[in-house]
N, C-alpha and C positions, 0 to 999 in steps of 0.2 A: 522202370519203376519197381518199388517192392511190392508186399503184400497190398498195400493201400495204397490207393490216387484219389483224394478228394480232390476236386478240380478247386480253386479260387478264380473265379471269373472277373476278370479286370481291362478296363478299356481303358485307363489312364492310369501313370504309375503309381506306385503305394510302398507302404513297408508293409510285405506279407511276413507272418508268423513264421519264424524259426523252429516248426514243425515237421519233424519226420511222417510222411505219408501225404502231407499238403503239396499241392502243384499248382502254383499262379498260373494261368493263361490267357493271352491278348488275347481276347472275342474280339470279331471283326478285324482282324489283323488285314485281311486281305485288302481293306479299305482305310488303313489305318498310314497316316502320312510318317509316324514317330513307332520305331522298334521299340517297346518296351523292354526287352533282354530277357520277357518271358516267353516257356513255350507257345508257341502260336499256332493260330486253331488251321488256319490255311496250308496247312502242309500233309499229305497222304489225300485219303478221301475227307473231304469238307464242302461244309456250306459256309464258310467264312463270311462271303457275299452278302448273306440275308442277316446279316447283324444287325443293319435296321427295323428289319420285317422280325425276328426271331430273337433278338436279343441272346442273351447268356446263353440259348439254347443251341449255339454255334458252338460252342464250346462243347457242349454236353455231345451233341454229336460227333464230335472230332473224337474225343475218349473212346466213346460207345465204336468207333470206325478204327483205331488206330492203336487201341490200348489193349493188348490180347494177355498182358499178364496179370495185372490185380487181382486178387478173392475180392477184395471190397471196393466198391467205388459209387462218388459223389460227385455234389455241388454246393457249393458257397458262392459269397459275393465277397469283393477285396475287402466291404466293411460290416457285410452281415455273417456270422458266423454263430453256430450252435452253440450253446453256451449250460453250464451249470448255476449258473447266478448273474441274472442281467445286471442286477444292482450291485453287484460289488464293488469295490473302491479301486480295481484296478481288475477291470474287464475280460483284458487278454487272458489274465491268466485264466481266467475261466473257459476259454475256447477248448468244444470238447476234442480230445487226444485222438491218432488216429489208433492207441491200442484201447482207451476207453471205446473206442467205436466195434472196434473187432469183438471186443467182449461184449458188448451191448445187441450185437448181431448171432450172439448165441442161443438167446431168447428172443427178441423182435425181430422181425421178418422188412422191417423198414422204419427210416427216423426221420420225421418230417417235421416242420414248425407247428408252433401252438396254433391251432385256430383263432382266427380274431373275425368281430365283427367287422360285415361287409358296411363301407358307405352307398350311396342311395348310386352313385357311377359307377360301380365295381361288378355291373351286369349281371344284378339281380332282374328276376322275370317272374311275373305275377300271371297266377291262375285266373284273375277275374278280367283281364284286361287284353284286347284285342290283340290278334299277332303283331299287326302292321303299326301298333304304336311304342312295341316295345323296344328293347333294344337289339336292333337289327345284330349283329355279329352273334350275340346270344342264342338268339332265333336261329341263326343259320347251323350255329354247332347242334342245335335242336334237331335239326331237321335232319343233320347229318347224321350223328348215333343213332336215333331214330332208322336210317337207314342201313348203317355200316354196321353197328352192336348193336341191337336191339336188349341185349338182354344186361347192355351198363345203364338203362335208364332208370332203375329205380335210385341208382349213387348219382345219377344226372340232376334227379328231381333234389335231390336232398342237398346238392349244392350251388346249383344253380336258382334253386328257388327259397332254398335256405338264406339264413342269417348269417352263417359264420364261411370261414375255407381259411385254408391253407396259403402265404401267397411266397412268392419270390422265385418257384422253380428250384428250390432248396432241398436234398434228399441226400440222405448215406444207404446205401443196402448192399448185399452180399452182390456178386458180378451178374449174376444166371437174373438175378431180380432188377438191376437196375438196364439188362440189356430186352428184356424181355417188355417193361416200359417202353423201354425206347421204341423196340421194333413194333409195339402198339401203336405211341404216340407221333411218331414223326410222319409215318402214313397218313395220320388222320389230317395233320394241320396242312402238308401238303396238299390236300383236297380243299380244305378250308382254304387256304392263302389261293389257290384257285379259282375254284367260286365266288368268296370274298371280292376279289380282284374284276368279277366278272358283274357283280352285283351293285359294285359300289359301295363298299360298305366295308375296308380293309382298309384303315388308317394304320399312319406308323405303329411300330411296336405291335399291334396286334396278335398277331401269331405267340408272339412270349408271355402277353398277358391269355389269351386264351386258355395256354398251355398251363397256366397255374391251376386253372380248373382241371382241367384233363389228368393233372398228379391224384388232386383231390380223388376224382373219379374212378380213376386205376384200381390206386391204394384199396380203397373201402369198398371197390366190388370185388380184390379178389385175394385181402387179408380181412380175417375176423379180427374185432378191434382192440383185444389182446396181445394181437399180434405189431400192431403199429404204435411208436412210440415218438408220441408228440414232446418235440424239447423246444424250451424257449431258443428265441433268435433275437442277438444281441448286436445293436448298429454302433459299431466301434465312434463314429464319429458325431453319435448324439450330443447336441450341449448338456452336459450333464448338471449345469448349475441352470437349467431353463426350469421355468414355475410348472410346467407342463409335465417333465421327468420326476420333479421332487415331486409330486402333487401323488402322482402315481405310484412311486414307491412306499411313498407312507402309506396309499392304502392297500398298497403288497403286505406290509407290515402290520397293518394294523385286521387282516382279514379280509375286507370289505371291496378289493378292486371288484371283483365277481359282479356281486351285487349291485353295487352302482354301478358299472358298465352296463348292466344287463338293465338295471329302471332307466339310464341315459337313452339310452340304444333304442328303449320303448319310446320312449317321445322322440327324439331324430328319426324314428322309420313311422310315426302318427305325422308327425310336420310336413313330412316326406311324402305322404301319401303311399309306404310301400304297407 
């Protein structure tokens, strides 16, 4: 690889972008009946295996084990990709470059997706409300930083009990930043997927969706928010003639997405009880 390795995480084939610095790789390859023809996460040190349990995060670990040259390195998905204008009339081209990336790392210290509001499933956890009714896996990562970091629970409280986060496990930063992560977060969820497993309360996927939090977390306890640089993320394969996408762009256009998300979002979490 050269200066750059964005990873493209992909578990079924695609047409990845004819980008310099971008690298498709099969997740879960090791369990996978059909070679895709991309690199594949199961080769050197890997967790290829826990593709289930981990998702895209097999991949991200294979790089972080096996990739000792990049200055810069990330993750994307085969159809979610960084983007300068999700709305544009021809999307791809918007996917961000990986030298816009290297320059964009001259000043941000890491590039992560926009915040969106959480739905009432996306383990959200409420200060007024018993432990034992909330949601268990949330509780359990509770319990753990509580233990293990004590001093990431103020970025704990703020996303776990917050409104918004980051999601998809999607990030670009300089190498020393996206390896330093790692060596944070894969420790942790291995205990999680442990205990988890121990407690009852480890359904599939788990560990990947967990991990979306734990980027959140990282990020914001140990860059000032200056220093992180929220870019939209654009899902190549949205219908874009669906009532749902127009509806939203115009009110990209017209100002006002903000605000109505944000009066929406107050009665969805009154309805909700959160």
């Amino acid at each position: 690889m050269g200066e750059t390795a964005i990873l493209i995480a992909a578990h079924k084939a695609f047409d990845p972008p004819a980008m310099e610095g971008y690298l498709p790789v099969q997740v879960g390859a090791a369990l996978a009946a059909q070679d895709l023809g991309f690199q594949r996460d199961d080769e050197g040190e890997n967790i290829s295996e826990k593709n289930p349990q981990y998702c895209e995060l097999t991949g991200h670990y294979w790089a972080w084990k096996n990739l000792p040259g990049p200055e810069t390195m990330g993750l994307v998905h085969y159809r979610r990709y960084f983007v300068h204008d999700m709305y544009a009339a021809d999307v791809k081209s918007q996917i961000l470059t990986a030298a816009e990336a290297e320059k964009l790392l001259e000043r941000y210290d890491i590039i992560l997706p926009k915040p969106v509001y959480k739905l009432a499933c996306n383990g959200i956890l409420f200060h007024d409300r018993p432990k034992e009714v909330q949601n268990r896996p949330m509780v359990l990562l509770e319990e753990l930083m509580r233990r293990r970091c004590p001093e990431y629970m103020p970025s704990f409280e703020k996303f776990a009990y917050g409104r918004r986060a980051s999601f998809g496990n999607m990030l670009i930063a300089k190498r020393e930043v996206f390896c330093a992560y790692s060596a944070w977060m894969f420790p942790l969820l291995e205990e999680f997927e442990r205990l988890g497993a121990e407690q009852g309360v480890l359904a599939p996927r788990m560990c990947g969706f967990i991990s979306e939090y734990l980027l959140c977390i990282w990020a914001d306890h140990n860059f000032p928010p200056e220093k992180i640089l929220f870019m939209d993320v654009a899902n190549t394969e949205d219908d874009r003639r669906a009532l749902a996408y127009r509806a939203r762009k115009a009110l990209v256009k017209l100002g006002l997405l903000e605000p109505v998300s944000k009066a929406a979002f107050a009665v969805y979490y009154k309805l909700k009880g959160c």
